[in-house]
C-alpha positions as CSV (number, residue, x, y, z in Angstrom):
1,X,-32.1,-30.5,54.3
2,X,-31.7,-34.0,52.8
3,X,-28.4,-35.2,55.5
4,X,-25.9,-38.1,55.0
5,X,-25.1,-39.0,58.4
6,X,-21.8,-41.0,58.9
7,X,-21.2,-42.6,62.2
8,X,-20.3,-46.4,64.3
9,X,-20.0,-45.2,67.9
10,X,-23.2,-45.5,70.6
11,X,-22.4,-41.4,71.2
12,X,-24.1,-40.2,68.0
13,X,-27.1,-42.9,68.5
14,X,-29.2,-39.4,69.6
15,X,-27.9,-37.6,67.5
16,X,-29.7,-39.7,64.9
17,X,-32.6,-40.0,66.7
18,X,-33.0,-36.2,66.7
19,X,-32.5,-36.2,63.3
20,X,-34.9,-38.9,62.2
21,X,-37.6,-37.5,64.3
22,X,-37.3,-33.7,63.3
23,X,-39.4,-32.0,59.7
24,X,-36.7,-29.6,59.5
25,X,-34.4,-32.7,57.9
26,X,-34.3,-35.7,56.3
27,X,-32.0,-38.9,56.6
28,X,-31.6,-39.8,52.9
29,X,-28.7,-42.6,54.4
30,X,-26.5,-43.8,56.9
31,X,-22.8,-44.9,57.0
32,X,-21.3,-47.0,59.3
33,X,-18.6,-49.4,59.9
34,X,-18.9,-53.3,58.9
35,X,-20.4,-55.6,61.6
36,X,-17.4,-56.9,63.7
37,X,-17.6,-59.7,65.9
38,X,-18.2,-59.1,69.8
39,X,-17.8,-61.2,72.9
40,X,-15.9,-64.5,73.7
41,X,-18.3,-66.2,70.8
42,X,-16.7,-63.6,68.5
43,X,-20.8,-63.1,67.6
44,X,-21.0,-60.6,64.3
45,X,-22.6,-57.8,65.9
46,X,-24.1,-54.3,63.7
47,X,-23.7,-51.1,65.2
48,X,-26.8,-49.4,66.8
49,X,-26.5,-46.7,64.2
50,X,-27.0,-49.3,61.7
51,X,-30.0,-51.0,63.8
52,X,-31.7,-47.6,64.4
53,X,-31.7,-46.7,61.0
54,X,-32.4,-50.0,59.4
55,X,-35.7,-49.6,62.0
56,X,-36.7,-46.2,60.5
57,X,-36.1,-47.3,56.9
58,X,-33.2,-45.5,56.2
59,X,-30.9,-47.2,53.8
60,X,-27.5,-48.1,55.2
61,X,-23.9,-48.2,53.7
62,X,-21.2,-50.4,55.4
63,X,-17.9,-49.9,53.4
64,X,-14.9,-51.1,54.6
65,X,-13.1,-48.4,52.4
66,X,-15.7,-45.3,52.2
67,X,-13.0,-43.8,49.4
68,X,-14.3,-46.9,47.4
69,X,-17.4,-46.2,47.8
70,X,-18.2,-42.1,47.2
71,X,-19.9,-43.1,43.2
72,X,-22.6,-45.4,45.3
73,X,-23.9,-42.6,47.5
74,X,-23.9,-39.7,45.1
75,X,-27.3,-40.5,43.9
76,X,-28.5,-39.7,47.3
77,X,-28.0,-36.3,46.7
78,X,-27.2,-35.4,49.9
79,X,-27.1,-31.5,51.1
80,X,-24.7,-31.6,53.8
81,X,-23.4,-34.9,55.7
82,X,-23.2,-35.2,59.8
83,X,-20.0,-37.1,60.9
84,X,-20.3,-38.4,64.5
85,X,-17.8,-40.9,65.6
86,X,-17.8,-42.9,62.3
87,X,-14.4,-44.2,62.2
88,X,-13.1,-43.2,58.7
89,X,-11.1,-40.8,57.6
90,X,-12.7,-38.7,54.9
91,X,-10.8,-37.9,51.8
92,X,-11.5,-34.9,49.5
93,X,-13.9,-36.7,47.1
94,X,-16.1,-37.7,50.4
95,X,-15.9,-34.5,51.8
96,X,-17.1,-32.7,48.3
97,X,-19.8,-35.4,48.2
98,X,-22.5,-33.5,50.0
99,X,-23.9,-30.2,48.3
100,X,-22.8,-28.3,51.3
101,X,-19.8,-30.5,52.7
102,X,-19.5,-32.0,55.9
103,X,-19.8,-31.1,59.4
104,X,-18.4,-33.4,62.8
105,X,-19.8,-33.4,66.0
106,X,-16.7,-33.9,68.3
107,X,-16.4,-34.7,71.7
108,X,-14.2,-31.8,73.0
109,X,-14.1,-28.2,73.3
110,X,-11.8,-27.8,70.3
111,X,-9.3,-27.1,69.6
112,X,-8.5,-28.9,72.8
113,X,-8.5,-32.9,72.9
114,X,-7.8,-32.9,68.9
115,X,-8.2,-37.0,68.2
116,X,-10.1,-40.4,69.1
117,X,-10.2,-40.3,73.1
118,X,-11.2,-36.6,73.9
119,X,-13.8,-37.9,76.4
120,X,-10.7,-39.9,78.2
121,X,-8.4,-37.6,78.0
122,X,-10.7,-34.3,79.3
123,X,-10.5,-36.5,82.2
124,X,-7.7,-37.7,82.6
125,X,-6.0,-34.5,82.6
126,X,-8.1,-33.0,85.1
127,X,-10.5,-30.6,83.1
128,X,-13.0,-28.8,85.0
129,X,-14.9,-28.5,81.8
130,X,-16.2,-30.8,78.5
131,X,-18.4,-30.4,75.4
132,X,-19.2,-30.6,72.0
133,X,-18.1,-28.9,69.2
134,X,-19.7,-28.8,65.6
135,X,-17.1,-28.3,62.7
136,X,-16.8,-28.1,59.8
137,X,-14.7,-31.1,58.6
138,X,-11.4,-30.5,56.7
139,X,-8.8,-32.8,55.6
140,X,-6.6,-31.8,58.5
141,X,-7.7,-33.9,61.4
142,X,-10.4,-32.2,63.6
143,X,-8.9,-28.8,62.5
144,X,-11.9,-27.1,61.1
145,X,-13.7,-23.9,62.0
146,X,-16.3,-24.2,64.7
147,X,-19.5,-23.1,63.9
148,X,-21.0,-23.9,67.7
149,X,-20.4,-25.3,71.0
150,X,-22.3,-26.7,74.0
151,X,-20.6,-27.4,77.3
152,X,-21.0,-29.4,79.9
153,X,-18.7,-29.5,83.9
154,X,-17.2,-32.6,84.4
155,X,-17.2,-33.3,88.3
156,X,-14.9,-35.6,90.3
157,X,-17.2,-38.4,90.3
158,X,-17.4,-38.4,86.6
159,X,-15.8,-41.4,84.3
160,X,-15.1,-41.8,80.6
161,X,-18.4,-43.5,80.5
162,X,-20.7,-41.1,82.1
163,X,-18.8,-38.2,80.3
164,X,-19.3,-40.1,77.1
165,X,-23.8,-40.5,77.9
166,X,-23.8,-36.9,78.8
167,X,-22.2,-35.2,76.2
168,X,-23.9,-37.9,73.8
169,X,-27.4,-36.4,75.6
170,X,-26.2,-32.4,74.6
171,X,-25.2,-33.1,71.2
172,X,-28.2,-32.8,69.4
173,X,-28.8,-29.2,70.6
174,X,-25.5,-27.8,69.1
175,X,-26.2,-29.8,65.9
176,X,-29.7,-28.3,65.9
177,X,-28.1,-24.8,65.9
178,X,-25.6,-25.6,63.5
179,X,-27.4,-26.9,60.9
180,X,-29.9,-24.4,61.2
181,X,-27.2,-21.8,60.6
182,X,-26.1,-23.4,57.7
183,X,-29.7,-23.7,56.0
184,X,-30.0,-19.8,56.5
185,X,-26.5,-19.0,55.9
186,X,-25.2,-17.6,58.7
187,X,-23.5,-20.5,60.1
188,X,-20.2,-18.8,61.7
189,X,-16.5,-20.2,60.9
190,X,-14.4,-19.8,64.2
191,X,-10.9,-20.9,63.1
192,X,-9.1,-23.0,65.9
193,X,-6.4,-21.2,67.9
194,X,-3.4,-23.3,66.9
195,X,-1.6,-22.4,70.0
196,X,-3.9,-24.3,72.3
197,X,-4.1,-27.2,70.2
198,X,-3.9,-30.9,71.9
199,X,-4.2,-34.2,70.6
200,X,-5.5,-37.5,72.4
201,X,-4.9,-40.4,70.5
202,X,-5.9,-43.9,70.3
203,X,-6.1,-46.1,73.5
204,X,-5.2,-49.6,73.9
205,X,-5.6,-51.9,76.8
206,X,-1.9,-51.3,78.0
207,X,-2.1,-47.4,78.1
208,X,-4.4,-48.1,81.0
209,X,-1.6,-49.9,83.5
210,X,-1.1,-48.2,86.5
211,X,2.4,-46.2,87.3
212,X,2.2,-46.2,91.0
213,X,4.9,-43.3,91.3
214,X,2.5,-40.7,89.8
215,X,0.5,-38.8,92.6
216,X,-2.7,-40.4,94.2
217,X,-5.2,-37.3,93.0
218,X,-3.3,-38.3,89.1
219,X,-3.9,-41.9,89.3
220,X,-7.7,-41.2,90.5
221,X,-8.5,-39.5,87.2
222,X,-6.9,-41.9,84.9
223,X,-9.2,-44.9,86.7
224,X,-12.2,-42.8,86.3
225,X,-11.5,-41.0,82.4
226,X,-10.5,-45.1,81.2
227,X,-13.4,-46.5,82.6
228,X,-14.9,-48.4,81.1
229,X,-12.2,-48.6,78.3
230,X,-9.5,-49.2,77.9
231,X,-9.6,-50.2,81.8
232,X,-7.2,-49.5,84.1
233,X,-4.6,-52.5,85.7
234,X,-1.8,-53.8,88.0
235,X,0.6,-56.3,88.5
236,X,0.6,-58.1,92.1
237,X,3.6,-59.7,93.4
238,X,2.9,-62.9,91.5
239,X,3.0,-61.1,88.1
240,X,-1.0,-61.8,88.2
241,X,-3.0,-59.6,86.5
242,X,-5.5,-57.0,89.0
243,X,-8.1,-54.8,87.0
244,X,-8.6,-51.7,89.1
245,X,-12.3,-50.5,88.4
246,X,-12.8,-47.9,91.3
247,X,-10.6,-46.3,93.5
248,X,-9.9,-43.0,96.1
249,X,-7.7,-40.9,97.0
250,X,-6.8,-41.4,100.8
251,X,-7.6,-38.9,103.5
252,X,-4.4,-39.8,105.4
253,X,-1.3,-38.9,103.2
254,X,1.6,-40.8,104.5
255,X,2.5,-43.8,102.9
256,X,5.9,-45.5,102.0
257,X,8.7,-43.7,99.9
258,X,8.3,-47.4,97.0
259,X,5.3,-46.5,94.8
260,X,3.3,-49.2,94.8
261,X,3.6,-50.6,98.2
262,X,0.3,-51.7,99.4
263,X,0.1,-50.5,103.7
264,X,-3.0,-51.9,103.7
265,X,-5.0,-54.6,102.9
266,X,-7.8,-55.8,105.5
267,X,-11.0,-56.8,104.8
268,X,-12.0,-54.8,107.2
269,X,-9.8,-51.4,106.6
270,X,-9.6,-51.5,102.7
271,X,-6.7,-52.1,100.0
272,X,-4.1,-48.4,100.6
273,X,-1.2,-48.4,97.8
274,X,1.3,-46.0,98.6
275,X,1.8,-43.6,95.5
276,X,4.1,-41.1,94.1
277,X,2.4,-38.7,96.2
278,X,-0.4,-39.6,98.7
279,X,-2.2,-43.0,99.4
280,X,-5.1,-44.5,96.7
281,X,-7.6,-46.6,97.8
282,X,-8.9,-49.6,96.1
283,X,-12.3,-50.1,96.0
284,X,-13.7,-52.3,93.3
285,X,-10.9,-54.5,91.7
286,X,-11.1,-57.9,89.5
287,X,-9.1,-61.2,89.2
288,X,-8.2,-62.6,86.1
289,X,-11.4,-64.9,84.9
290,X,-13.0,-63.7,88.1
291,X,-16.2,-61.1,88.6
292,X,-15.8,-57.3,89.2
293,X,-16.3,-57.1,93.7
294,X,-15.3,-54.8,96.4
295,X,-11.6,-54.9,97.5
296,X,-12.6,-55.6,100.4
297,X,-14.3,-59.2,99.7
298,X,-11.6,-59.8,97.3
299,X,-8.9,-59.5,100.2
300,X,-11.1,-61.5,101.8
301,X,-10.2,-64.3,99.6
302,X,-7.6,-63.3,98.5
303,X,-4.9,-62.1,101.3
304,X,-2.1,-59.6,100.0
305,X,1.1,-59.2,102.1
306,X,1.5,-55.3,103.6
307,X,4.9,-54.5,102.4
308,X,4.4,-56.0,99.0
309,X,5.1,-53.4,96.0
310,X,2.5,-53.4,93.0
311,X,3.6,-53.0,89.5
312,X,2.6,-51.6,85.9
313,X,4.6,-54.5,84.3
């Protein structure tokens, strides 16, 4: 089938590889979001969607409205179109674009984790289990009927970034089945059981501060699902800022009835904060304009009075 793939985010980059290497289909375009500029240089940077495909030969799209732009990619003629991660908001005259409409690969077992941070938010709220699902795309946001679904376990060492590799890894084997199904028509619809529907929405940099009075097994999953974005944080004493990149829930369990307290924090014995239930360990923190280190060199430099009470702002 001739495929219009529309995507931005690194998790669909094999995706397209499968697709660009396969004879069952052909890339007749790609669209993606406009470069944006990256770093402390602000340097405009393309996404590796537009890279890879640029590499291959495929002709690229960057729209910054893609409603503007539907007239420009009809001539394309386009069978079905792949939506992975691309950013947009599809309106009806995108969505009837494609001969055979569209169909998303999203990063949940639907119709749990409805929205942009299923990855983060699987983990977060203490899923034993993640996956993809392939859809086909509606106007009502990640609502449609699934046509197939691979899964993967998360485990307790997992993070929002390793989560976000894997599933990007297993992907291309439910869209394989999928749009095989669809060129012999006998892709299934599976409508979404509206009772079991969540939604995760859009993180920021402040939804990852840390409140110290939820329990030390809660606050071990949000570091891990947030990492590496949006990041997790704390306030010392001084109002100075403390990234929290790794942490672990304590083996002993008493701690101090203020969340927050640090009751330890030797270089030799570690960084304990006493938490709404059960003591966290800090084990990899950074200072503002400093490098990411163990807690236990930082202390080392940086000395933290026991007794002192940690804040989210």
């Amino acid at each position: 089938m001739r495929i219009l793939f529309l995507g931005t985010g690194e998790i669909g980059l094999p995706s397209l590889e499968w697709l660009l290497s396969t004879p069952k289909h052909q890339v007749v375009a790609v669209v993606t979001q406009p470069d944006k500029p990256v770093g402390r240089k602000l340097v405009l940077t393309p996404p590796e969607v537009k890279v890879r495909a640029l590499a291959a030969g495929v002709p690229v799209h960057q729209p910054e409205r893609l409603r503007d732009h539907v007239e420009e990619l009809k001539h394309y003629n386009a069978d079905i179109g792949v939506v992975i991660a691309y950013g947009q908001i599809l309106n009806k005259a995108a969505l009837e674009l494609p001969r055979l409409g569209c169909i998303n690969v999203h990063a949940s077992l639907l119709p749990r984790h409805r929205g942009a941070s299923p990855i983060q938010a699987a983990i977060r709220d203490g899923d034993s289990e993640s996956g993809v699902s392939i859809m086909h795309v509606v106007k009502e946001l990640d609502a449609g009927d699934v046509i197939d679904v691979e899964k993967t376990p998360i485990n307790g060492l997992d993070t929002g970034g390793s989560l976000h590799d894997r599933l990007a890894k297993i992907a291309p084997a439910a869209l394989e089945r999928a749009l095989d199904a669809i060129a012999a028509g006998t892709a299934s619809r599976t409508p979404q059981d509206t009772a079991r529907v969540t939604y995760s929405g859009k993180l920021n940099r402040e939804d990852g501060a840390i409140d110290w009075s939820k329990s030390a097994v809660v606050l071990d999953r949000l570091v891990r699902a947030y990492h590496p974005w949006p990041g997790t944080f704390t306030l010392l004493p001084s109002g100075e800022v403390l990234k929290v990149h790794q942490v672990q829930v304590a083996a002993a369990t008493s701690g101090c009835a203020i969340a927050g307290t640090i009751v330890c924090a030797d270089p030799r014995q570690g960084l304990l904060v006493s938490t709404g239930d059960g003591l966290l360990e800090l084990t990899e923190v950074q200072a503002p304009n400093g490098r990411r280190m163990a807690a236990r060199d930082y202390l080392a430099g940086h000395p933290i009075e026991v007794g002192a009470v940690l804040r989210a702002s």
